[in-house]
C-alpha positions in Angstrom: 88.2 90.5 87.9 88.7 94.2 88.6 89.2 95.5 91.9 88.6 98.9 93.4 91.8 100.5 94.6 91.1 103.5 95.6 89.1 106.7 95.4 90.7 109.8 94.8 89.8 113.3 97.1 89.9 115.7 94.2 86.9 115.7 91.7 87.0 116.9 87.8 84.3 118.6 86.1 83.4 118.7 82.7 82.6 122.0 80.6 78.8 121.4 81.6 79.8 121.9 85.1 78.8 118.1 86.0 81.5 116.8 89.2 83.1 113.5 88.6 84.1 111.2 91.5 87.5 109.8 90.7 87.9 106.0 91.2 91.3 103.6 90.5 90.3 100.4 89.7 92.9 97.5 88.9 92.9 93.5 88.0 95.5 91.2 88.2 97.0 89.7 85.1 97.7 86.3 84.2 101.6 86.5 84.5 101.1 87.9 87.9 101.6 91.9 87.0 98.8 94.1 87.5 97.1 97.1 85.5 95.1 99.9 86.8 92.9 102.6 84.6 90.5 104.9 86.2 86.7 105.6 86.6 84.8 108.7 86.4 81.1 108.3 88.1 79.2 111.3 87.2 77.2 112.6 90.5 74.6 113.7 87.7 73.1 109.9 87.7 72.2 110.6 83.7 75.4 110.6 82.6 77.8 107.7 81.6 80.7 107.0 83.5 83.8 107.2 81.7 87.1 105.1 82.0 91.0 105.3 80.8 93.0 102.5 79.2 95.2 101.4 81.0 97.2 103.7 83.0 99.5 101.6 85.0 101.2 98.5 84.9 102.5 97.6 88.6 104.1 94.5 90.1 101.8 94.0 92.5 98.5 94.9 94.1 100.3 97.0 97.1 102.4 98.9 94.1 99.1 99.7 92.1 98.0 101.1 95.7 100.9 103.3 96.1 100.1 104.7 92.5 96.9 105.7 92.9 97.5 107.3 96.0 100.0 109.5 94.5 98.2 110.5 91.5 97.5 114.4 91.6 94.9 116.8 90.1 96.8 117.4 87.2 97.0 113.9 86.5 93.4 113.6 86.6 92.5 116.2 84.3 94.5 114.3 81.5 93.1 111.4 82.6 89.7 112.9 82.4 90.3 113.9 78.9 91.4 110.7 77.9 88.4 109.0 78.9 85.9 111.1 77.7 86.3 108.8 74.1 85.8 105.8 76.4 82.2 105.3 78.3 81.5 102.1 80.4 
């Protein structure tokens, strides 16, 4: 089951000017190694919130936490991009 991490400071915006709070979310896999992607929640309610592939494959929850809270803007812009072909 997937587990919120961690929500990021910075917010994206998309080319219609609609703010996107950044989440990390992650789940633990069967051989013990976890994976974390991230969520973009629209503050505009009417559209979809959009989500990454994976992003990261950690050792452990406290790793996946030490991840995310080093991710920067940058970061999140690509991500952003990569997850606009992906909506929850």
């Amino acid at each position: 089951m997937a587990e919120f991490i961690h929500e990021h400071s910075a917010r994206v915006r998309d080319e219609d000017g609609t703010d996107y709070v950044v989440s990390i979310y992650a789940q633990e896999r069967v051989d013990g190694t976890w994976e974390g992607w991230l969520e973009f929640h629209p503050l505009d309610k009417r559209k979809p919130t959009l989500r990454t592939e994976q992003e990261t494959s950690q050792p452990n929850r406290v790793a996946v936490e030490y991840w995310a809270s080093g991710l920067e803007p940058i970061y999140l812009e690509g991500a952003f991009a990569r997850a606009q072909g992906r909506l929850l």
